[in-house]
LOTORLO-845222 format. One line per field, with one value per residue (C-alpha): x, y, z. Coordinates in Angstrom, 2 decimals. Layout:
N
xx = X|...
yy = Y|...
zz = Z|...
***
This chain:
659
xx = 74.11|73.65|76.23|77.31|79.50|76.53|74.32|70.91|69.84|72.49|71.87|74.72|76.43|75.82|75.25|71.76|71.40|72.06|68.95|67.81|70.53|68.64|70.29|69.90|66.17|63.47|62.18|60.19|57.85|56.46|53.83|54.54|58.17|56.04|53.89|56.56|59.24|56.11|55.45|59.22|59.77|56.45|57.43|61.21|58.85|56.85|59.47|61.36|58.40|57.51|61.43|61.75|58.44|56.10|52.24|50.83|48.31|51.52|53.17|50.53|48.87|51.96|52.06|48.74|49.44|52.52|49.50|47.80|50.51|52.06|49.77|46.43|47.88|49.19|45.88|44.30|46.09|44.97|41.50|41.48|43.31|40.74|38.23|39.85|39.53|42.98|44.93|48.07|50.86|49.70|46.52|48.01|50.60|47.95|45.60|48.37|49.80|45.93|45.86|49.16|47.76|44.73|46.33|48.84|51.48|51.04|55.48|55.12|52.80|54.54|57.45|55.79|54.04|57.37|58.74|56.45|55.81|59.77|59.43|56.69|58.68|61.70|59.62|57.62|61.43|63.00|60.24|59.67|63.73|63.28|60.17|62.46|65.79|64.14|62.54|65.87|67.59|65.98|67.31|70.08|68.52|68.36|65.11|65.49|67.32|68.19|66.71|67.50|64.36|64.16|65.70|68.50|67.74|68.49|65.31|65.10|62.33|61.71|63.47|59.94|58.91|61.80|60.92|62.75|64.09|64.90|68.88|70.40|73.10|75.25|77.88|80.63|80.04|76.26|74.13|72.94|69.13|68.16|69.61|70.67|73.24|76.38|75.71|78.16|81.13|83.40|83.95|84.48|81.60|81.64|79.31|80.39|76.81|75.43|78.30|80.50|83.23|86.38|87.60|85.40|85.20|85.80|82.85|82.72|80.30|78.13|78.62|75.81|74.90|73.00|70.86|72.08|76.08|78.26|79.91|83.28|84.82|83.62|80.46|78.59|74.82|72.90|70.18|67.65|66.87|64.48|61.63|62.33|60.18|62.45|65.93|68.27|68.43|64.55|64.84|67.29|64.34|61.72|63.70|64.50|60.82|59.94|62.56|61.29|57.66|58.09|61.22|59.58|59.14|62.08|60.68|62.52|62.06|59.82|57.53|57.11|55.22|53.25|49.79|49.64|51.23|48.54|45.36|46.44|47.62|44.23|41.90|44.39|43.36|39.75|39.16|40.98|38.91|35.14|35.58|36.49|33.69|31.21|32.20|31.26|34.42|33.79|34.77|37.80|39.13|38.62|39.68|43.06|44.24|43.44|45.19|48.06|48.53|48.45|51.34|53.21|52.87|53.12|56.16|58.14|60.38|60.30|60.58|63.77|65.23|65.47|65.85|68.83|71.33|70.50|70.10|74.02|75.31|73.98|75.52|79.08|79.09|77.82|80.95|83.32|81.73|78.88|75.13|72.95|69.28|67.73|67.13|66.00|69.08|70.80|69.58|69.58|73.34|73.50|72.16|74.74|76.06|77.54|79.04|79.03|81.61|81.22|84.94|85.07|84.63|84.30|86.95|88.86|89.40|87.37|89.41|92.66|96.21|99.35|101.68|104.21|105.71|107.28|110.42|110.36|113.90|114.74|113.37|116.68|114.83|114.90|111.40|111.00|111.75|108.92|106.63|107.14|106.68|103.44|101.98|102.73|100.75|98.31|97.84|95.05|92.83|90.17|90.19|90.61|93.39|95.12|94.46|95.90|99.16|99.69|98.70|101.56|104.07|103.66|104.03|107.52|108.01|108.41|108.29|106.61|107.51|105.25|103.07|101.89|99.12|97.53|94.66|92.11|91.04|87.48|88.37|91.83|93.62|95.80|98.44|100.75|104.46|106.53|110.08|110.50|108.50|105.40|104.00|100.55|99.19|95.96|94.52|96.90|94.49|94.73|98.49|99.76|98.38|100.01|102.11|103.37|107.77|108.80|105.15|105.41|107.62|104.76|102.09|103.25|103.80|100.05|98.86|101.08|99.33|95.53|96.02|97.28|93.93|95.43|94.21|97.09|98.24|100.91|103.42|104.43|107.64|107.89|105.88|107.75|106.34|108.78|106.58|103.50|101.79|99.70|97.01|94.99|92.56|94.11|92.94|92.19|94.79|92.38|90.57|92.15|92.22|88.18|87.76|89.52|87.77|84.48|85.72|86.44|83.67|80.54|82.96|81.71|84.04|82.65|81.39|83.24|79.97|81.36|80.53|84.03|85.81|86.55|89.98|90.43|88.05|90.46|93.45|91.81|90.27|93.44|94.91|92.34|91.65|88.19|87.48|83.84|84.38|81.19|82.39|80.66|77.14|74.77|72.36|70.14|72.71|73.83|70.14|69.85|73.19|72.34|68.75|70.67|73.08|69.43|67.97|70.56|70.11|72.71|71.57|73.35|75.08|76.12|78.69|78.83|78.86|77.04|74.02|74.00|74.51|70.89|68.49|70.99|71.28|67.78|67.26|69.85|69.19|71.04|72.85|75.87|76.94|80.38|78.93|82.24|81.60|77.94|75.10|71.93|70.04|72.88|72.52|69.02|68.70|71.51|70.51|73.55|76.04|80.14|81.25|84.34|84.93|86.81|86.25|87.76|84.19|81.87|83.26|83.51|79.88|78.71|80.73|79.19|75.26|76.55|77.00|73.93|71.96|73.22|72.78|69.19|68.65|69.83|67.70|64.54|65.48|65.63|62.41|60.63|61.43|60.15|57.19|56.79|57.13|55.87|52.30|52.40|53.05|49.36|47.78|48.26|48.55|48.46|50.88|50.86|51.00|54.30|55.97|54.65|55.62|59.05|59.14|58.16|60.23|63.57|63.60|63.26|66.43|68.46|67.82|68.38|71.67|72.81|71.93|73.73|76.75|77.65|78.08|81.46|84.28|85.70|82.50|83.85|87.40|86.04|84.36|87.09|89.63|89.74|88.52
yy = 95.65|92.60|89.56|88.13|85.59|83.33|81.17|81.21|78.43|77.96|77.57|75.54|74.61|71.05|69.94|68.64|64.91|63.10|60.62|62.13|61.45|59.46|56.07|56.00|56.97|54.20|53.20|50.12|52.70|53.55|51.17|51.21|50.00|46.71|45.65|46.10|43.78|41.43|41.30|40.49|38.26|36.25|36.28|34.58|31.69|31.17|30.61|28.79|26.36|26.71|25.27|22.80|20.84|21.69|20.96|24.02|25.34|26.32|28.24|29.44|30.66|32.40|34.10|35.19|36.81|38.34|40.14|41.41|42.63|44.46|45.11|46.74|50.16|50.71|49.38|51.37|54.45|53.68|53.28|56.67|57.83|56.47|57.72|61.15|60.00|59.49|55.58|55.69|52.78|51.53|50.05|48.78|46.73|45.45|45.03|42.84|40.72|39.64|38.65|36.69|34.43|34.07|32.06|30.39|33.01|33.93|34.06|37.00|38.77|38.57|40.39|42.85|43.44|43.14|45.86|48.53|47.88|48.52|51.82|53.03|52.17|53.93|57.08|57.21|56.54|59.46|62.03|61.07|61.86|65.28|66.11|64.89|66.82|70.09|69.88|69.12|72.32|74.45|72.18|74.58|77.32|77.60|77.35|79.33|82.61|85.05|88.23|91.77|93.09|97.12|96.95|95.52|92.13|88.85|86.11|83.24|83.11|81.04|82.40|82.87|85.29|87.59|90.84|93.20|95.24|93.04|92.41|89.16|88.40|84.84|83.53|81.94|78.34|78.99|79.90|82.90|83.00|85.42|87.52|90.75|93.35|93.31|96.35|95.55|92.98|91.19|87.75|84.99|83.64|80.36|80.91|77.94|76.98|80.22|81.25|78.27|80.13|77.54|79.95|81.62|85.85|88.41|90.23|94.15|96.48|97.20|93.89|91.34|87.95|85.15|82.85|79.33|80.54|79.76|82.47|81.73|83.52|86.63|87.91|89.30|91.79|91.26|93.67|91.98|92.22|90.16|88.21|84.09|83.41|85.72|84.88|83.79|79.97|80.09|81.73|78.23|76.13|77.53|77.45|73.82|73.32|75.27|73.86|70.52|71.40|72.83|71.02|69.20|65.61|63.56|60.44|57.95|57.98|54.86|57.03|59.52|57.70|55.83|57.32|56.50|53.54|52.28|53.61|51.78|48.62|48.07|49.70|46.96|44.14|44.95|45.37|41.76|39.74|41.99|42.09|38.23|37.55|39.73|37.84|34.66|33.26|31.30|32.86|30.87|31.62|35.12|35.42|32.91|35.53|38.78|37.65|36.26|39.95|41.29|39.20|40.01|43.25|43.97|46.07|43.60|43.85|47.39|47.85|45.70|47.32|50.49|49.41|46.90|49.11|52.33|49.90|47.75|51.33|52.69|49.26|49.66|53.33|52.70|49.94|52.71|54.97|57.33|56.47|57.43|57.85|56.27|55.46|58.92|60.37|58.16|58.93|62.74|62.53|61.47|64.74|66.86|69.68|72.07|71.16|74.07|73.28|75.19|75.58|74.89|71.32|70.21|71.65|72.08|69.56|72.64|73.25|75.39|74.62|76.82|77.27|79.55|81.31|84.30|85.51|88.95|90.69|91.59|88.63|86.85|83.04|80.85|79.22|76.28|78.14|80.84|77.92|76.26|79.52|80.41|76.52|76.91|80.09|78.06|75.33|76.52|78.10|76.50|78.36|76.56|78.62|78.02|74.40|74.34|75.59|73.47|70.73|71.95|72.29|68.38|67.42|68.88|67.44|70.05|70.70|73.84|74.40|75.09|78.20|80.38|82.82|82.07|84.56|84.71|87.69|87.60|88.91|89.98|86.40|85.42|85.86|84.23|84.30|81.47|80.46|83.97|85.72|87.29|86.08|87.10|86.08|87.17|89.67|92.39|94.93|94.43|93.77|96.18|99.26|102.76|103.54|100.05|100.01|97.75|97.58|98.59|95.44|93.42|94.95|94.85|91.39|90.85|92.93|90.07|87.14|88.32|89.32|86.06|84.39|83.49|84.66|86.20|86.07|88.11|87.07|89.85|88.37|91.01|93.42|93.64|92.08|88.87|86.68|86.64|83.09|82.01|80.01|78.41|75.45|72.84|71.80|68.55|66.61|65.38|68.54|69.87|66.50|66.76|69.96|68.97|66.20|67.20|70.27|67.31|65.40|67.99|70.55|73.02|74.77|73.94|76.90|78.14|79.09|80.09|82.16|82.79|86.21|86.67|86.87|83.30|82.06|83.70|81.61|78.68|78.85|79.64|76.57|74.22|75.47|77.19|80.63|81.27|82.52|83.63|84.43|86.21|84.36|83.35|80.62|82.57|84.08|80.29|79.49|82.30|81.71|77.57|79.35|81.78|78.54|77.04|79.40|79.49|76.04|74.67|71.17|72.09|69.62|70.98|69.73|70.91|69.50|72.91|73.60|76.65|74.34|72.41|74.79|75.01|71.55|70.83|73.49|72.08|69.11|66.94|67.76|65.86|65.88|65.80|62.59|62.61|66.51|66.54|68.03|65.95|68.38|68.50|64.61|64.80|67.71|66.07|63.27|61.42|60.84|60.69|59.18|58.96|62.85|61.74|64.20|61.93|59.76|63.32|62.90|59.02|58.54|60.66|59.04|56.18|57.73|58.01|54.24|53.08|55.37|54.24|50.64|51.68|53.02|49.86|47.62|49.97|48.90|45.31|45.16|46.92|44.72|42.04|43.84|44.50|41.61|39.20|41.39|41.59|37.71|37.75|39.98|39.04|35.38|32.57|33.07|29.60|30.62|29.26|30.62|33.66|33.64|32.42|35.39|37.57|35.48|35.80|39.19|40.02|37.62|39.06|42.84|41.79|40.39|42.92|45.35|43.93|44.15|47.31|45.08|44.35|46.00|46.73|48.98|51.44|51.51|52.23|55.29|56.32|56.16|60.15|60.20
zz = 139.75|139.74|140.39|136.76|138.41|139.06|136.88|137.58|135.14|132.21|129.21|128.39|125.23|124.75|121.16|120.02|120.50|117.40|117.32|114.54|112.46|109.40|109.65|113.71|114.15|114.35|110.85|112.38|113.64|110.38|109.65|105.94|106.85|109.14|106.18|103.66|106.01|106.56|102.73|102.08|104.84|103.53|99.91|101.09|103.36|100.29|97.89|99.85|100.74|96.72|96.19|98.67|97.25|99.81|99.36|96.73|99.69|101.88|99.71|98.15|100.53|101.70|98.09|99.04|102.52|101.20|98.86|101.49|103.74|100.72|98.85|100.98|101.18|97.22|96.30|98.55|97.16|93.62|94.43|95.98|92.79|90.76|92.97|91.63|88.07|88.00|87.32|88.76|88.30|91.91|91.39|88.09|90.01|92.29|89.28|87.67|90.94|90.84|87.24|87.49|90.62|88.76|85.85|88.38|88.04|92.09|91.75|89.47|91.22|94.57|93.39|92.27|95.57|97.64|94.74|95.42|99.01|100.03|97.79|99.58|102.72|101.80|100.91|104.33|105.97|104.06|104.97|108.60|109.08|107.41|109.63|112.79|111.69|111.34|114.16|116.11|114.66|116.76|119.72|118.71|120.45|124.19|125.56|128.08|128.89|131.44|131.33|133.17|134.67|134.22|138.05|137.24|138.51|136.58|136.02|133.99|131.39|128.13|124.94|123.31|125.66|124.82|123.14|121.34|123.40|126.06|127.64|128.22|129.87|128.10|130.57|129.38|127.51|127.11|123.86|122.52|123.42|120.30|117.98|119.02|119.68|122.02|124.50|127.26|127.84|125.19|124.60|121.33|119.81|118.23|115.36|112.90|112.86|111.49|109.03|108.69|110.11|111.79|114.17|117.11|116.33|118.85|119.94|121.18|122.06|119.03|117.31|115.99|117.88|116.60|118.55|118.81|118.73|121.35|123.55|124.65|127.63|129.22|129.72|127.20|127.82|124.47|123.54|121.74|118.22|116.91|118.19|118.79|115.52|113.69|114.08|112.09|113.45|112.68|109.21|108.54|109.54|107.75|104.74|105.07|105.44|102.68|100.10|101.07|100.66|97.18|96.05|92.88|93.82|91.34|89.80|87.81|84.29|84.05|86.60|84.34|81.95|84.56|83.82|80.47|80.35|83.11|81.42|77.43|79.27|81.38|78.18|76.53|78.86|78.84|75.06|74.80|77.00|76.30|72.58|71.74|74.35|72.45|68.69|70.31|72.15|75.16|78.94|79.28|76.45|76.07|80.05|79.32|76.94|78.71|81.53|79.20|77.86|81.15|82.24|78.97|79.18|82.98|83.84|86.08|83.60|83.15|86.75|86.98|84.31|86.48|89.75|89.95|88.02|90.45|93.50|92.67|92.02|95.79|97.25|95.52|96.81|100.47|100.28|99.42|102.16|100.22|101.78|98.92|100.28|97.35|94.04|93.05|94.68|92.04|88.86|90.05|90.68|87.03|85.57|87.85|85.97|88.26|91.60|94.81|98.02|101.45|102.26|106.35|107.31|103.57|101.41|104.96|107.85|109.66|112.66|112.64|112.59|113.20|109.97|110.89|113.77|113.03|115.20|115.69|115.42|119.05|120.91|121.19|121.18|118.07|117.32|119.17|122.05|121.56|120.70|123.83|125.36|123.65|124.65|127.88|128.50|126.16|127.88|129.86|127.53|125.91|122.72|119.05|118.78|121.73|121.37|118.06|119.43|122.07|119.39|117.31|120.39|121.03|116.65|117.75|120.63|122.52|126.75|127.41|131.11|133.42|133.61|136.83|137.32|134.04|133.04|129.85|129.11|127.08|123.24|123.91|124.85|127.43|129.71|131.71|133.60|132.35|132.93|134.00|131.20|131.10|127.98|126.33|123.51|121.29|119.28|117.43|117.72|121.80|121.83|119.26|119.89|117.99|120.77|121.41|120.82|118.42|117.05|113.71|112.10|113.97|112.07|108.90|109.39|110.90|107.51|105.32|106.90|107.17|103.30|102.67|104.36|107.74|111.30|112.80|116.73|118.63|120.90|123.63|125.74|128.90|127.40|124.02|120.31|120.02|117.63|114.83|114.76|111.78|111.82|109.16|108.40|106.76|103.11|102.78|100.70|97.61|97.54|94.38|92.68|93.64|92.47|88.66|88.07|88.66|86.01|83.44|84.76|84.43|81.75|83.96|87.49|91.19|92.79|96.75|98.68|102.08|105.56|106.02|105.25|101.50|102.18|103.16|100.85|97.97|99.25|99.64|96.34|94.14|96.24|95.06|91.58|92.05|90.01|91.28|94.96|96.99|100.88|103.64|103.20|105.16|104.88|102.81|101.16|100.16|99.25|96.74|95.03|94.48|93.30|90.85|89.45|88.99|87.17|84.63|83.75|86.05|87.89|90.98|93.61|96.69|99.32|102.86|106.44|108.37|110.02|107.76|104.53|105.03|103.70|100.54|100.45|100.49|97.72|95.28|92.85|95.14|98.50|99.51|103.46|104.96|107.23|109.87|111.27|109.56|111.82|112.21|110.05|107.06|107.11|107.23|104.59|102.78|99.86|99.62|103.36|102.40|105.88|105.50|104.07|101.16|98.53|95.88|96.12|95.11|91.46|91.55|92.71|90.19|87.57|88.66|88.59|84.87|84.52|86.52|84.18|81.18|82.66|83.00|79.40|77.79|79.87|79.09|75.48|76.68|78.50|75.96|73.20|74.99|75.53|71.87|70.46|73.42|73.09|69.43|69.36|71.60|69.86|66.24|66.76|69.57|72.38|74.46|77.96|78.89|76.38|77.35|80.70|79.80|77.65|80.09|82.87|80.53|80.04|83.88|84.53|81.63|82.79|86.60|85.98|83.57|86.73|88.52|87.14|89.14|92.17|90.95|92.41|89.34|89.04|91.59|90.32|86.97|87.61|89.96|86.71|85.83|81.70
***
């Protein structure tokens, strides 16, 4: 047999490095974020120079490097779209940034450049963390295992060359290497990142493990299952990948009309300088008013009228701690209908606390003195629920005296002689078997608690049942305030989409004011229920802080991470980062996606009157060229600044104010 009190090579249980996480990975690696920093940093030297009375060819000629740096790869993009007999609002841009500095309007152009360079920045940005997140998930699973060879004998070997079939043996504090079957030993398994669960579950002979999970103490032998490209940890990143690939790509609403708009307004352009030309009007002329209608009608306007509304909102909401990945993310957080929770780590603090200690009649101690009992034999286990009652022994201030010839026994608990006593602690179905004396009050009181969603611990003092300890996660404070508003707010209930036992779920949910309770999923199981919400017309926001909540979150319209306890793929997968887990800010950020896109719908209207009557003006009459630009320069400042009015603090407070 061989010696399972030695580690060949473990595969410990470190977490996954959290580079990846998408505000602490390298952007100024992507070259589309260098030209588009070049482009800006240009455009500021130029119009600086351009204010401060410098000779024309400085700044100038700044204007015109700015064009290049920015401005090469959109127009490069359009001609290949053109190429495919396509005109996409790209070239156009580029198109019209060249008209403007060919009538002396370089200013104009510029901005447009530096507009649709940083976009094309920010999208490269957002897809190279994706690509990098996913990958690091399966960080999650051990590379490396080790394997019992049909002698008996233990060897190391990669995870991918396990086959089903195969037994490995997982020490204490190391990962599951693959999915499989408990055939020997017994032990708790963390598996929070699998099933969302708070509190590590007891594993027996016969029971299921899942790659990537954390076993506790004992030694467990693991038959395996499934193949390495078949577990459950790989199913979560092929899903990600997947709802990624075939999520539709959001575009804001002036996007949607970009192909049209492009193909009248250059037809536009060239009909107004060819056909005057062709009646007999000189080159100058004919070219002086083309290019006047191109500025006119060029979308800097349009463009403004969308962007600095969505762009103030994602400012006042990264000030109040919600990281909103872009504009997109915005205006999708204004069409939220429906809103889902996970329940451990978002609608909980995810980690659990004792409630209640139970006396049991016949123990003779009064509370605090079972409770210093219970942290003293504690105190040297490294389970969450031992920690969380020596946690709640020190809130009382309380001296558990010393313990001697402490022992952890893998799925049952511990024991340990203090002050006299023997004292264990752990499971009830270990400590309070049929034939136990005194057993029977105990286990009606176990029953009580586990239907009333709390995990349940005995206390044996000497051999004898002498107290029940409850334990539950804690619900955060503002999580039923959350949970109403966003019922006011969308006129439609959150959803509970949970790993956790259905029992728990149920408690937690009738605290918080949810009726829609789904428990006992797994990250599939959460995929298809966001997909069924979907389907039935619901535009679905979900909120969760799990490794098993990213391929949800990257399914539903939006997905909003728990950013405190948030793994680097929920960020990653996530579109919008609360960092400070406030619940409170899910309803007031989308509250404030309301505002922005209202904001945005009355500056369209702006803009386009402009348009209107600035082109109509050109058209039908003579527009003088400064008044045209003025025209076209006025209505840019009046939609910027009416934008921008969600910069205000006031803007935040507003939307915070329940309706």
């Amino acid at each position: 047999m061989p010696d399972l009190t030695t580690r060949p090579t473990p595969a410990t249980a470190t977490s996954p490095g959290r580079s990846s996480a998408w505000w602490r990975s390298g952007p100024g690696s992507l070259p589309e974020v260098r030209w588009a920093i070049a482009a800006t940093v240009l455009f500021a030297a130029a119009g600086v120079c351009h204010l401060a009375g410098a000779p024309s060819w400085l700044w100038w000629g700044l204007y015109l490097a700015c064009y290049a740096a920015g401005g090469w790869e959109p127009g490069l993009a359009g001609l290949r779209a053109l190429r495919e007999r396509t005109l996409d609002v790209d070239l156009l841009m580029v198109v019209a940034a060249i008209g403007a500095a060919a009538i002396g309007q370089v200013f104009d152009g510029a901005l447009l450049i530096v507009i649709f360079a940083t976009s094309g920045a920010l999208e490269a940005v957002a897809t190279k963390r994706t690509a990098d997140s996913v990958r690091s998930l399966l960080d999650l699973a051990p590379e490396r295992a080790t394997r019992l060879d049909p002698a008996g004998q233990e060897e190391v070997v990669e995870t991918t060359e396990l086959a089903v079939g195969d037994v490995i043996v997982v020490r204490p504090g190391e990962r599951v290497g693959a999915d499989g079957q408990v055939i020997a030993g017994a032990g708790d398994v963390d598996q929070a990142t699998i099933t969302g669960e708070s509190v590590p579950v007891d594993k027996q002979i016969g029971d299921e493990v899942f790659a990537g999970t954390v076993n506790g103490a004992g030694v467990l032998r693991v038959r395996v299952d499934r193949p390495a490209g078949e577990t459950v940890i790989a199913r979560i990143v092929a899903m990600v990948e997947q709802a990624s690939a075939t999520k539709a790509r959001t575009q804001l609403f002036i996007e949607k009309v970009e192909q049209r708009y492009s193909v009248v307004m250059v037809a536009a352009t060239v009909a107004l300088f060819a056909i005057p030309l062709a009646l007999g009007q000189n080159l100058q002329d004919s070219l002086l008013r083309a290019m006047t209608f191109m500025i006119v009608a060029s979308p800097c306007a349009v463009v403004l009228a969308t962007m600095p509304p969505l762009l103030a909102a994602i400012a006042t909401a990264g000030r109040h701690g919600v990281l909103i990945k872009s504009a997109v993310v915005m205006e999708q957080l204004a069409g939220i209908t429906q809103v889902a929770f996970d329940k451990t780590g978002t609608l909980t603090e995810g980690r659990p606390h004792l409630t209640h200690l139970h006396a049991l009649p016949g123990s003779g101690l009064d509370d605090d003195r079972l409770l210093a009992l219970a942290a003293a034999a504690e105190d040297g286990s490294e389970h969450p629920l031992g920690r969380a009652v020596v946690a709640a022994a020190r809130d009382r201030d309380l001296h558990p005296p010393a313990a001697t010839q402490f022992a952890s026994v893998p799925g049952r608990g511990v024991r340990a002689h203090v002050a006299g006593h023997l004292v264990e602690i752990g499971s009830p179905a270990h400590l309070l078997p049929e034939s136990a004396p005194g057993a029977g009050p105990a286990r009606t009181l176990v029953t009580e608690l586990e239907d009333g969603g709390h995990t349940a611990v005995v206390m044996l003092l000497d051999g004898r049942p002498a107290a029940v300890l409850a334990l539950a996660d804690h619900i955060r404070p503002e999580a039923a305030e959350a949970v109403a508003r966003l019922t006011a707010l969308t006129h439609t209930a959150p959803v509970l989409l949970t790993g956790d036992n259905p029992r728990a779920a149920a408690r937690l949910a009738a605290r918080t004011g949810i009726t829609d309770v789904r428990a006992g999923l797994l990250p599939q199981d959460k995929v298809a229920a966001v997909g069924e919400l979907q389907q039935k017309g619901a535009r679905v926001a979900l909120v969760g802080d799990g490794v098993n909540d990213a391929p949800a979150l990257a399914t539903a319209h939006t997905g909003v991470a728990m950013g405190r306890t948030g793994a680097d793929l929920t960020l990653d997968a996530a579109d919008a980062v609360i960092t400070r887990d406030e619940l409170a800010t899910v309803p007031t950020v989308i509250a404030l996606a309301r505002r922005a896109r209202r904001l945005v719908m009355a500056n369209l209207a702006i803009a386009a009157t402009f348009i209107v009557v600035l082109v109509a003006w050109d058209l039908l009459g003579e527009l003088p060229l400064p008044l045209g630009v003025a025209g076209h320069e006025g209505s840019t400042v009046i939609v910027g600044l009416n934008g921008l009015r969600l910069l205000r603090t006031a803007a935040w407070r507003r939307a915070s104010t329940p309706t």
